[in-house]
MARNU-699524 format. One line per field, with one value per residue (C-alpha): residue number from 0; residue in one letter; chain; x negated, y, z. Coordinates in steps of 0.1 Angstrom, whole numbers, plus 2048, in hexadecimal, padded with zeros to 3 digits. Layout:
% MARNU-699524
num	(NUM | ...)
residuo	(A | ...)
cadena	(A | ...)
px	(X | ...)
py	(Y | ...)
pz	(Z | ...)
END
This chain:
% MARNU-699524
num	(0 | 1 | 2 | 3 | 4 | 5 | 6 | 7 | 8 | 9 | 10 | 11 | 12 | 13 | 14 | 15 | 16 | 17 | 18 | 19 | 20 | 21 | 22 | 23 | 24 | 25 | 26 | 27 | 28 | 29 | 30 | 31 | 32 | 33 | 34 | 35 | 36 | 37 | 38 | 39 | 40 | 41 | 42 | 43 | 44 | 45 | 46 | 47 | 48 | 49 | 50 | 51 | 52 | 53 | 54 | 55 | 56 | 57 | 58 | 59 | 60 | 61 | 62 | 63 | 64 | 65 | 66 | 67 | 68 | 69 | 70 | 71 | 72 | 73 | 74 | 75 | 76 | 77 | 78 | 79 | 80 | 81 | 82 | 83 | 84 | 85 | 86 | 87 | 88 | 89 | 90 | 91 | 92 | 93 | 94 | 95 | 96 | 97 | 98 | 99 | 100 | 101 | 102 | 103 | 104 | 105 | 106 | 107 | 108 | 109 | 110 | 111 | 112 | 113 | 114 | 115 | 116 | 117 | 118 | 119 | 120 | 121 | 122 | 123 | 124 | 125 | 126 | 127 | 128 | 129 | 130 | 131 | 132 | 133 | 134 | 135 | 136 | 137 | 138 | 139 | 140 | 141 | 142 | 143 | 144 | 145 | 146 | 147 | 148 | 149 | 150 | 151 | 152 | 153 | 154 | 155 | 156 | 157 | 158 | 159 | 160 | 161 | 162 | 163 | 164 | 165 | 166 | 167 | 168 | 169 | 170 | 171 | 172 | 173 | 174 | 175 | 176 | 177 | 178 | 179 | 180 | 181 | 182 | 183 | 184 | 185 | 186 | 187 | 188 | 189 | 190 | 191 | 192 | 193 | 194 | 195 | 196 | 197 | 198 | 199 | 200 | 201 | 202 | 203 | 204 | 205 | 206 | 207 | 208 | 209 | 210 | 211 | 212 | 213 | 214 | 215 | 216 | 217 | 218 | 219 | 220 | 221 | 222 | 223 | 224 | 225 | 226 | 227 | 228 | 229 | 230 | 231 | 232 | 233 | 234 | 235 | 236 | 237 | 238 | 239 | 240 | 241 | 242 | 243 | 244 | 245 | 246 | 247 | 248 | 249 | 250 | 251 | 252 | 253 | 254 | 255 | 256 | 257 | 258 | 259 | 260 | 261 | 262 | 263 | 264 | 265 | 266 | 267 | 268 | 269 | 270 | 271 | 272 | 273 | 274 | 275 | 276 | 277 | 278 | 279 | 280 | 281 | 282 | 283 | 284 | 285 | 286 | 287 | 288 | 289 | 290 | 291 | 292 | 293 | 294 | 295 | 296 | 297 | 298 | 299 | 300 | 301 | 302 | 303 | 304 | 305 | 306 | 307 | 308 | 309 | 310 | 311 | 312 | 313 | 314 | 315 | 316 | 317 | 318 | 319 | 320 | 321 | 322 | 323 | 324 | 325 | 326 | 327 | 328 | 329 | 330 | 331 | 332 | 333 | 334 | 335 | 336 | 337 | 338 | 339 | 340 | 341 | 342 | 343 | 344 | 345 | 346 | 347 | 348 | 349 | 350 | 351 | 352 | 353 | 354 | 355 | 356 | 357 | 358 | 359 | 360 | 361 | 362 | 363 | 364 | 365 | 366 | 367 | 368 | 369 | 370 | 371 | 372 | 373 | 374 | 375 | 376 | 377 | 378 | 379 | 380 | 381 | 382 | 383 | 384 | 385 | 386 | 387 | 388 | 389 | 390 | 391 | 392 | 393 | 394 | 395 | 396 | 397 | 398 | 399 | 400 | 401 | 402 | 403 | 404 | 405 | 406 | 407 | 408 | 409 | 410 | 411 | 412 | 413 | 414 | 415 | 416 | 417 | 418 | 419 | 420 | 421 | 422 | 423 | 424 | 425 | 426 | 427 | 428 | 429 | 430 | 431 | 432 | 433 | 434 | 435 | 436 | 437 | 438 | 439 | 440 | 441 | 442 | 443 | 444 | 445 | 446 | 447 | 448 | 449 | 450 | 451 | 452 | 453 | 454 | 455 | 456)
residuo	(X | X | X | X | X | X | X | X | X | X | X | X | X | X | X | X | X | X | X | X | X | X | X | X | X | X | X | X | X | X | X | X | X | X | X | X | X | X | X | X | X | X | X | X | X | X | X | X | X | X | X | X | X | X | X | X | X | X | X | X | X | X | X | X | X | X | X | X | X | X | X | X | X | X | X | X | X | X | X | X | X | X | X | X | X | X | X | X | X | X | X | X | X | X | X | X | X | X | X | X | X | X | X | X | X | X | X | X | X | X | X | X | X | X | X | X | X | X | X | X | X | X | X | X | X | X | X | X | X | X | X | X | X | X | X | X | X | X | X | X | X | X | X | X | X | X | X | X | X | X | X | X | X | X | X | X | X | X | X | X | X | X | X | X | X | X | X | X | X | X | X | X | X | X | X | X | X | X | X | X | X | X | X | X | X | X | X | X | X | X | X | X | X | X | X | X | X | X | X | X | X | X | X | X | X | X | X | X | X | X | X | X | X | X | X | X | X | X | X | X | X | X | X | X | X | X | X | X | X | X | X | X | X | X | X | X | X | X | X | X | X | X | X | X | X | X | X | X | X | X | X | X | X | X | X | X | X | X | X | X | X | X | X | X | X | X | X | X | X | X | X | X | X | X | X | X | X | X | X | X | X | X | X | X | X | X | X | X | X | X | X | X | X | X | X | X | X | X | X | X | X | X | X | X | X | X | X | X | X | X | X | X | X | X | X | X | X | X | X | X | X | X | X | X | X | X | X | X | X | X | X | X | X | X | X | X | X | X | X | X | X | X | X | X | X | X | X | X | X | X | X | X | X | X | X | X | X | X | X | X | X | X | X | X | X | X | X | X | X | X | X | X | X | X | X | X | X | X | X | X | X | X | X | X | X | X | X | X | X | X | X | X | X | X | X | X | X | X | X | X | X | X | X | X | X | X | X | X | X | X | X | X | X | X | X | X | X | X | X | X | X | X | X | X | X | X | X | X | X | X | X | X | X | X | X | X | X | X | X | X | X | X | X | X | X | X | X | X | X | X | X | X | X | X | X | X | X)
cadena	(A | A | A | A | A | A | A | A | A | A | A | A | A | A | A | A | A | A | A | A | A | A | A | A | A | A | A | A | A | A | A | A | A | A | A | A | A | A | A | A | A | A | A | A | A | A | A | A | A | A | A | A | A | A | A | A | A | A | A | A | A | A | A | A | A | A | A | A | A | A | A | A | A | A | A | A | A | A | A | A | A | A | A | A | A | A | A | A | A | A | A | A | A | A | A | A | A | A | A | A | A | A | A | A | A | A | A | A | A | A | A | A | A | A | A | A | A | A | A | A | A | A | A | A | A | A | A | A | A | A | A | A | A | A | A | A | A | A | A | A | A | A | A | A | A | A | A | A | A | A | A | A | A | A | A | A | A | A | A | A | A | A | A | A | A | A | A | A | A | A | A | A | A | A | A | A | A | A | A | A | A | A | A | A | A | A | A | A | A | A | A | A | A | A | A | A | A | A | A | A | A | A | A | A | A | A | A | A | A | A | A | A | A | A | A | A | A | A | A | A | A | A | A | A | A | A | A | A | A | A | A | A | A | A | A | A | A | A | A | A | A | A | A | A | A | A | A | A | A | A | A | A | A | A | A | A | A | A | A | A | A | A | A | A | A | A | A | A | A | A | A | A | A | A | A | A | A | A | A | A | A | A | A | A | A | A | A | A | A | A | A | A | A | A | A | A | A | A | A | A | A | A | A | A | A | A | A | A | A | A | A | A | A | A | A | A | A | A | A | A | A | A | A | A | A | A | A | A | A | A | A | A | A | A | A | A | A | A | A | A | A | A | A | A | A | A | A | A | A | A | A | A | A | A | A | A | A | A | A | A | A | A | A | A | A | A | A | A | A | A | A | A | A | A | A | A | A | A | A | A | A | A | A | A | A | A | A | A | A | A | A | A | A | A | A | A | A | A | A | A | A | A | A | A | A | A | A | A | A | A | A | A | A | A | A | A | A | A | A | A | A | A | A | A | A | A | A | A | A | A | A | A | A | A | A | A | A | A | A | A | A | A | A | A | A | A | A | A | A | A | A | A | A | A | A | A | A)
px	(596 | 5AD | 5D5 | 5F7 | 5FC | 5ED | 605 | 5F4 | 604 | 620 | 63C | 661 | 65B | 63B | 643 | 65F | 651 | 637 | 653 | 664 | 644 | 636 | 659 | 658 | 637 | 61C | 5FE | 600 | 5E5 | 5F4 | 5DF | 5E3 | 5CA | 5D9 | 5FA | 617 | 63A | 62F | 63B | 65E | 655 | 639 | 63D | 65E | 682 | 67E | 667 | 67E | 6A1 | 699 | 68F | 6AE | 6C2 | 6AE | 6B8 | 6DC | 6DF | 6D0 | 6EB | 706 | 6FB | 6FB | 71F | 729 | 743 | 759 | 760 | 76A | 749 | 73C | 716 | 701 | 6E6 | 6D6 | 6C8 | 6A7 | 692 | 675 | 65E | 645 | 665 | 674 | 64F | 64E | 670 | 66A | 648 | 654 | 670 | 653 | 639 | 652 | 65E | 638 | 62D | 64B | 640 | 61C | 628 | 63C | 621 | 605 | 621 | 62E | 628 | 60C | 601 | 5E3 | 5DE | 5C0 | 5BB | 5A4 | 5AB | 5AF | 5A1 | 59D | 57F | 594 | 5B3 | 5BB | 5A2 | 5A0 | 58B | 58F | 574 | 559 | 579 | 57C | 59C | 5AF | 5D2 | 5E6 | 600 | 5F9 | 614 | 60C | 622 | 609 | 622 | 61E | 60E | 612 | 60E | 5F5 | 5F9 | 5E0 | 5E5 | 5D2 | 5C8 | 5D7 | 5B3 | 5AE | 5CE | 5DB | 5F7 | 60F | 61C | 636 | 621 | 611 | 630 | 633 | 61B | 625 | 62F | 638 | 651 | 643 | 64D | 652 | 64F | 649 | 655 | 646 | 665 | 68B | 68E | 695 | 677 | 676 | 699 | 69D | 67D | 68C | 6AB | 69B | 683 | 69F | 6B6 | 694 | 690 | 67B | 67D | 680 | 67B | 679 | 669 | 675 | 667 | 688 | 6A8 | 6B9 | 6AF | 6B4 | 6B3 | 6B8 | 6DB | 6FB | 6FC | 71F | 708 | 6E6 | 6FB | 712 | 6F1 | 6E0 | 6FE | 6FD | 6D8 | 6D9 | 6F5 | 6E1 | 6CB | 6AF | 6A4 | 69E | 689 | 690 | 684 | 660 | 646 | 61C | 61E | 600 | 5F0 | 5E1 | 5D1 | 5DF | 5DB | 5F2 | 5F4 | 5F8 | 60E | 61B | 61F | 63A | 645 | 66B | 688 | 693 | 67F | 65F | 641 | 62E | 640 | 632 | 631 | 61F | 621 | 624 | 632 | 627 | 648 | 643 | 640 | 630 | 613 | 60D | 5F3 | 5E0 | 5C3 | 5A9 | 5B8 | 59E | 5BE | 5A6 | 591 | 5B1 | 5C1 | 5DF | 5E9 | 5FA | 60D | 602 | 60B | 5FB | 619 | 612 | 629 | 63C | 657 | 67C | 66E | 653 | 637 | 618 | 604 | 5EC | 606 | 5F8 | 601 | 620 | 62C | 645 | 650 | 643 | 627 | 63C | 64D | 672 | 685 | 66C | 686 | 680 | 6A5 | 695 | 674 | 689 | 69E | 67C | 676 | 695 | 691 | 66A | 672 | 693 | 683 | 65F | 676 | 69A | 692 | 6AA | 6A7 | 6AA | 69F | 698 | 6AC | 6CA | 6C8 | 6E7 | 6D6 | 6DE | 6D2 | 6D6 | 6C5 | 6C7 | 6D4 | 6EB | 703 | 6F8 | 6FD | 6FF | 6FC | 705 | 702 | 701 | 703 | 717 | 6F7 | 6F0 | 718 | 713 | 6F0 | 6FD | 71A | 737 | 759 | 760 | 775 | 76C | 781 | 776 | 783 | 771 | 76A | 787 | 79F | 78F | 7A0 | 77E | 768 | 782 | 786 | 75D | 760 | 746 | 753 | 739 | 73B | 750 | 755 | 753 | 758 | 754 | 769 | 761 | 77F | 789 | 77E | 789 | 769 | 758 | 736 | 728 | 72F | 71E | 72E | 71F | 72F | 72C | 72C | 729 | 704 | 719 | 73F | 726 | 725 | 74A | 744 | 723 | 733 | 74C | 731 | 721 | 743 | 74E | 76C | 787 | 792 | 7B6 | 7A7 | 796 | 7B6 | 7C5 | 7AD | 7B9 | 7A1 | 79C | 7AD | 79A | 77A | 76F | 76E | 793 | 794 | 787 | 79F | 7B4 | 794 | 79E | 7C0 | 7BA | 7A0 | 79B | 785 | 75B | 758)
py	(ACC | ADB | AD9 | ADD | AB5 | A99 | A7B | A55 | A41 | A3F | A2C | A34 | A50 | A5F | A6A | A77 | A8B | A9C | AA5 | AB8 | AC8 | AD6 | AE2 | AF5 | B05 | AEF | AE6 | ABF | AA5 | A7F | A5E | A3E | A21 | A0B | A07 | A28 | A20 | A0A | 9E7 | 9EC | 9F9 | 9DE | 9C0 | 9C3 | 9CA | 9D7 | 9BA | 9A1 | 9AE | 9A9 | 985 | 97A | 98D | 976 | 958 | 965 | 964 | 941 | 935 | 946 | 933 | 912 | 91A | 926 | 90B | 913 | 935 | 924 | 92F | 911 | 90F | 8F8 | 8E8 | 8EF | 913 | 917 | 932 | 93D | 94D | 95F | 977 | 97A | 988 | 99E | 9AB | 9B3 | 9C0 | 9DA | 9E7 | 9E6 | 9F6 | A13 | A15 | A20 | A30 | A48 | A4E | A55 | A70 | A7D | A81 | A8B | AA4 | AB7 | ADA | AE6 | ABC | AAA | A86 | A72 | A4F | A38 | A28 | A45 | A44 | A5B | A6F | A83 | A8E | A9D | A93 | A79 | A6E | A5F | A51 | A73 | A87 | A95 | AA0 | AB9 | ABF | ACE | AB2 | A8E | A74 | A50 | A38 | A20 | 9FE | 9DC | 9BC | 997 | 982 | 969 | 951 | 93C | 91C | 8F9 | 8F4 | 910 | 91D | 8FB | 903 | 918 | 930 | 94B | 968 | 981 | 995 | 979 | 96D | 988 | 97A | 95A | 953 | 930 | 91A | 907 | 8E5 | 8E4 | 901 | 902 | 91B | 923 | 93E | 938 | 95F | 978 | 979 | 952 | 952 | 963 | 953 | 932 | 939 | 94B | 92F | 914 | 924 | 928 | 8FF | 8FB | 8E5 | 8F6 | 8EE | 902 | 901 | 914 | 915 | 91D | 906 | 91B | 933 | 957 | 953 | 978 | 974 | 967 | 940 | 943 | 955 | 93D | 91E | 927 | 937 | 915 | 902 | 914 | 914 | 8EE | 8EA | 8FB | 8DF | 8F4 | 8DC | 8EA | 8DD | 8EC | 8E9 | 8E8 | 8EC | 8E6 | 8F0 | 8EA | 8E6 | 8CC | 8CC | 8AB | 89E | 8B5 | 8CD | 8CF | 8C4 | 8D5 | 8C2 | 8C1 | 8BA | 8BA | 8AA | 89B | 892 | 886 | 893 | 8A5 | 8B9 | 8B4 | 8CE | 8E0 | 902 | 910 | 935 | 942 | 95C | 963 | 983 | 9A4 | 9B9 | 9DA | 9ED | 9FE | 9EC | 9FE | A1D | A2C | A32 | A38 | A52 | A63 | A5B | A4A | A2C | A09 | 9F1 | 9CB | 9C3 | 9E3 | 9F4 | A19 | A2A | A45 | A58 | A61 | A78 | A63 | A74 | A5E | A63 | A79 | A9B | AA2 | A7F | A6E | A4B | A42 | A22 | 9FB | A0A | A18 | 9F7 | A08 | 9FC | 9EA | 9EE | A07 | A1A | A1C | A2A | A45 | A50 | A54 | A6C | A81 | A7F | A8E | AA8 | AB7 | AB4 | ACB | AE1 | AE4 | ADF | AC5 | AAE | A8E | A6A | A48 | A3C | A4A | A30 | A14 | 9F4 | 9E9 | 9D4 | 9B7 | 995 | 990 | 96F | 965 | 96E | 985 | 994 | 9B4 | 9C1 | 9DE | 9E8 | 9CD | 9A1 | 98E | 988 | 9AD | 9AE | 995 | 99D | 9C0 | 9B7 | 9C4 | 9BB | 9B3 | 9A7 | 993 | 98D | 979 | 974 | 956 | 962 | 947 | 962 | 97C | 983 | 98F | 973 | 958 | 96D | 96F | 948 | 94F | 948 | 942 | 951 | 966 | 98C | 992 | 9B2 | 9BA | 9D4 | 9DB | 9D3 | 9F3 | A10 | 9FE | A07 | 9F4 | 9E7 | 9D2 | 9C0 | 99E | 999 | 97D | 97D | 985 | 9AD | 9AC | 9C1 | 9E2 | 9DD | 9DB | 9FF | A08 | 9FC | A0E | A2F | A21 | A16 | A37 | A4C | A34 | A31 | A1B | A00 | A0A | A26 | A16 | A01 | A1F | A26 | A19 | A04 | 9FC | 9D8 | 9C0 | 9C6 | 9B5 | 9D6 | 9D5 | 9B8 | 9C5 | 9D5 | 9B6 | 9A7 | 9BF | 9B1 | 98E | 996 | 984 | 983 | 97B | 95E)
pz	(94A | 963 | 961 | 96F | 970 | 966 | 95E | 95C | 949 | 930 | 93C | 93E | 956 | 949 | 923 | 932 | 94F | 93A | 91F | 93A | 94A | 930 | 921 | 947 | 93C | 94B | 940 | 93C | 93A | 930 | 932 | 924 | 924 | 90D | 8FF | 8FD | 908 | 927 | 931 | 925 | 901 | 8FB | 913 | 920 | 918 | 8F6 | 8E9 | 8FF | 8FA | 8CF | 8D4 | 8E6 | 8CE | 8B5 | 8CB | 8CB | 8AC | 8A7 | 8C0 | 8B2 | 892 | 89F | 8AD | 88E | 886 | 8AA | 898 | 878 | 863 | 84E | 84F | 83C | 851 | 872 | 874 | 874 | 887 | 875 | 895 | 87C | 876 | 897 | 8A2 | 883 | 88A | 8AE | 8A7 | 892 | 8AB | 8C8 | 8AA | 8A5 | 8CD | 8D6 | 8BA | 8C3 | 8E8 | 8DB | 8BF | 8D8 | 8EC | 8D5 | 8C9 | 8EC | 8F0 | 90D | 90E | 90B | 908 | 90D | 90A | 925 | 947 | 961 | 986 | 9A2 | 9A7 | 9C5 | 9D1 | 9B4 | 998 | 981 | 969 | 947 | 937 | 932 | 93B | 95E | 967 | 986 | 984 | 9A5 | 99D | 98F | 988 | 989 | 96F | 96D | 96E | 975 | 966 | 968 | 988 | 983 | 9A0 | 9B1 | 9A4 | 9A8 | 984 | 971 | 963 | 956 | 93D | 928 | 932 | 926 | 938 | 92E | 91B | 907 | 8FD | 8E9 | 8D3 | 8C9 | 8A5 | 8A9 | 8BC | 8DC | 8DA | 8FF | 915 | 93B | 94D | 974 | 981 | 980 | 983 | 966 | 955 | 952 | 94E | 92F | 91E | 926 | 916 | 8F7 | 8EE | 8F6 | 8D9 | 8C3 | 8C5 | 8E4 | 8FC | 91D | 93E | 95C | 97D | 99B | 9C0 | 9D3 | 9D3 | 9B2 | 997 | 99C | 9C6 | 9CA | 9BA | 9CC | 9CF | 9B5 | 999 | 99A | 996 | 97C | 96A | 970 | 963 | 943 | 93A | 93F | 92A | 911 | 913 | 931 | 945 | 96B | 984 | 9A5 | 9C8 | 9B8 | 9CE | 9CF | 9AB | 998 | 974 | 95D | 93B | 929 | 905 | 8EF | 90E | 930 | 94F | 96B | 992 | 9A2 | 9C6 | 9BD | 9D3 | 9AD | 990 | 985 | 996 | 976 | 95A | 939 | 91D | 906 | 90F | 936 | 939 | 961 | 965 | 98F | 993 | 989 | 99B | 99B | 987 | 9A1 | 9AC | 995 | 99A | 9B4 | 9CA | 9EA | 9DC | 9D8 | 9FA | 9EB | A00 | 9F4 | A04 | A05 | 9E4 | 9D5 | 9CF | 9D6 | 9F7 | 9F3 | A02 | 9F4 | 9DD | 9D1 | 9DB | 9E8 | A06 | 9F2 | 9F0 | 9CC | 9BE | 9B2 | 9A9 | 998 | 987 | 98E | 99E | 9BE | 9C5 | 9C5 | 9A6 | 98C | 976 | 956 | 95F | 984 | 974 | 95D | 980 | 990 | 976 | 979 | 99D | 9A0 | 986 | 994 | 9B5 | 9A2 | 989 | 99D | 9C4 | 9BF | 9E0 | 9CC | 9DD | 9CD | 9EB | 9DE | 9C5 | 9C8 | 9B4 | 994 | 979 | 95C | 959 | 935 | 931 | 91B | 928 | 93B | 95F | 966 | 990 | 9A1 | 9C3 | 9E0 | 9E0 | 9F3 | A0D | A0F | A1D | A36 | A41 | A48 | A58 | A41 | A41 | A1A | A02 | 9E4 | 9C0 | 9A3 | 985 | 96F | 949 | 93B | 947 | 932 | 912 | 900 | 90B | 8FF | 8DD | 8DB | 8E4 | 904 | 927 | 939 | 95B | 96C | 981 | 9A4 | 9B4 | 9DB | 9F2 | A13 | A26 | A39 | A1F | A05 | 9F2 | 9DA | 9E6 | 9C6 | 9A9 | 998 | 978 | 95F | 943 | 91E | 91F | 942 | 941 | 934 | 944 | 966 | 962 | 966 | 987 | 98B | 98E | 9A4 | 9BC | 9BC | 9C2 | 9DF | 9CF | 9D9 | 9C6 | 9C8 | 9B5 | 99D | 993 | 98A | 969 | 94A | 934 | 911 | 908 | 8FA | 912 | 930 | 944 | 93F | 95A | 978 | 985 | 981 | 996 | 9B3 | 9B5 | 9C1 | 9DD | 9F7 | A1B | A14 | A24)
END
């Protein structure tokens, strides 16, 4: 079967692409090998972001009295309904991308693992396939590292953990980064026992030094225990479970528990792909190259999403989307490198990141300026009885233009985006002052953040 394109996969940016193909008037083909809606929908924030709104509300429970609500006993979390409840929203989540699919005008959808037969072919299971254009949004799976005795246990990842229907008694978690952060504060509030493991000398080492420690010194006062500078990490089936070696500074050499969760990193899907037949090239860590426009090294083929290395994130995946098809349907001269960063780790609370940290200043040399304001001094976080964290905004020191943001804070993963825009305008923060914002909110503080700045040290 011939076509206009051919999209692989069904991820954030493929539903969407073929949607606005075909509406142009192309013949589409759409392939997906297993489940519709991609990491996000199934495995990722949709599944995730319900269980720690599960967990919220379990905490907010148990604080129920410091907001003067009398409730009788300890709460109890009954697992079996938590998975049914987030099963349902994930059910109804990709069952909506496939009837979208099945449902789009000029489209075809087959179902099987697709690999090259040539530059522009494919084949799907007794299907051959040619399309001028093909579009790869094939995502990412869990890292499975090589370590000493780990198939000797058993292990979840982040995708198995969507299965459980019970409460570890004590988890294990290998990765203080935001996959293993958020588990570990989700099964804490369930009634695990938590601890986690972390190679580097804090969780969350791509953040500012400020933001990992007062992340750390929340999730331990929840009762998360961490173990960090951890290195020759290894596994051990014991009675009752397993144990996990240690080579910390502090601590005892072997962490005990009964369930291990391996959260250290993700890999691209593109090693059974047939990538070479089709003359696509990868980097190192399979990740497939391509240039501003995401095209690959093959002129016929795309890649967008996890699988291209350049965001991994599913708003990244959706811009890479809108950035292929204005660039097809408008001549639209869009890049990915346009892009300024930004995104949440979904902690509670939560921190939301925009533009660049205070190491990306100093590594390229910037004059800045640095205010931060801790969440005591915000009106909505003492009303909502959470003040944890605090807001930090940097300038650079001549322009005056605001360079990034790291707020953690309750709300913190929405007011980010006030200073989004800001970011992508260039716009002074003498200018931003100026805009009037709703009181209570925690958006309404920033520009108070901008008046106490100071030099980065």
């Amino acid at each position: 079967m011939s076509f206009d394109a051919l999209i692989i996969g069904t991820g954030q940016a493929g539903p969407s692409l073929a949607a606005r193909l075909s509406g142009a008037g192309m013949k589409v083909a759409v392939v997906e090998r297993h489940k519709f809606g991609g990491t996000c929908v199934n495995d990722g924030c949709t599944p995730t972001k319900a269980m720690v709104a599960s967990a919220y509300a379990a905490h907010v429970a148990r604080r129920a009295r410091d907001y003067g609500v009398l409730v009788e006993g300890e709460p109890r979390v009954d697992m079996k309904r938590v998975k049914a409840r987030k099963d349902e929203i994930v059910r109804n989540s990709s069952e909506g991308v496939e009837k979208w699919m099945e449902g789009l005008k000029g489209a075809k959808v087959y179902r099987g693992h697709a690999r090259f037969t040539g530059k522009n072919s494919v084949r799907v299971g007794s299907d051959q396939l040619t399309a001028d254009k093909i579009f790869l949004n094939v995502g990412g799976r869990p890292l499975i590292p090589k370590m000493p005795g780990l198939d000797s246990v058993s292990y979840l990842t982040n995708v198995t953990m969507m299965d459980l229907d019970f409460i570890p008694e004590h988890l294990v978690v290998i990765g203080g980064s935001y996959v293993g952060l958020e588990f570990a504060q989700v099964m804490r509030r369930f009634g695990s026992r938590v601890t986690v493991v972390e190679m580097g000398p804090r969780v969350v080492g791509r953040e500012d030094e400020d933001v990992s420690l007062e992340i750390q010194r929340f999730l331990a006062d929840e009762g998360i225990a961490l173990r960090l500078h951890a290195q020759c990490i290894s596994a051990r089936k014991e009675p009752g479970g397993l144990s996990v070696g240690l080579d910390c500074k502090e601590g005892a050499p072997r962490e005990h528990g009964t369930h291990l969760l391996l959260a250290v990193g993700r890999v691209p899907n593109t090693d059974d792909l047939g990538l070479d037949l089709a003359g696509i090239t990868t980097d190192k860590r399979g990740y497939i190259e391509v240039d501003e426009g995401l095209r690959t090294s093959n002129p016929h083929v795309w890649a967008l999403g996890d699988c291209n290395g350049k965001g991994a994130f599913t708003h990244t995946a959706y811009n890479d989307y809108e950035i292929v098809a204005g660039n097809l349907l408008s001549n639209a001269g869009r890049k990915h490198t346009d892009r300024i960063p930004a995104y949440a780790l979904y902690t509670d609370p939560p921190l939301g990141r925009v533009g660049l940290s205070e190491k990306e200043i100093k590594e390229k040399g910037i004059k800045a300026l640095v205010g931060k304001r801790p969440m005591s001094r915000v009106a909505r976080a003492v009303e909502k009885g959470e003040t944890n964290g605090f807001l930090k905004i940097h300038v650079e020191q001549g322009s005056q233009r605001i360079l990034g943001a790291a707020l953690l804070g309750t709300g913190a993963d929405e007011s980010v985006h006030s200073l989004l825009d800001a970011v992508y305008s260039r716009m002074p923060y003498s200018e931003f002052q100026r805009h009037v914002r709703i009181h209570p909110t925690v958006s309404e503080l920033l520009p108070t953040v901008l008046e106490g700045l100071s030099p980065l040290d």
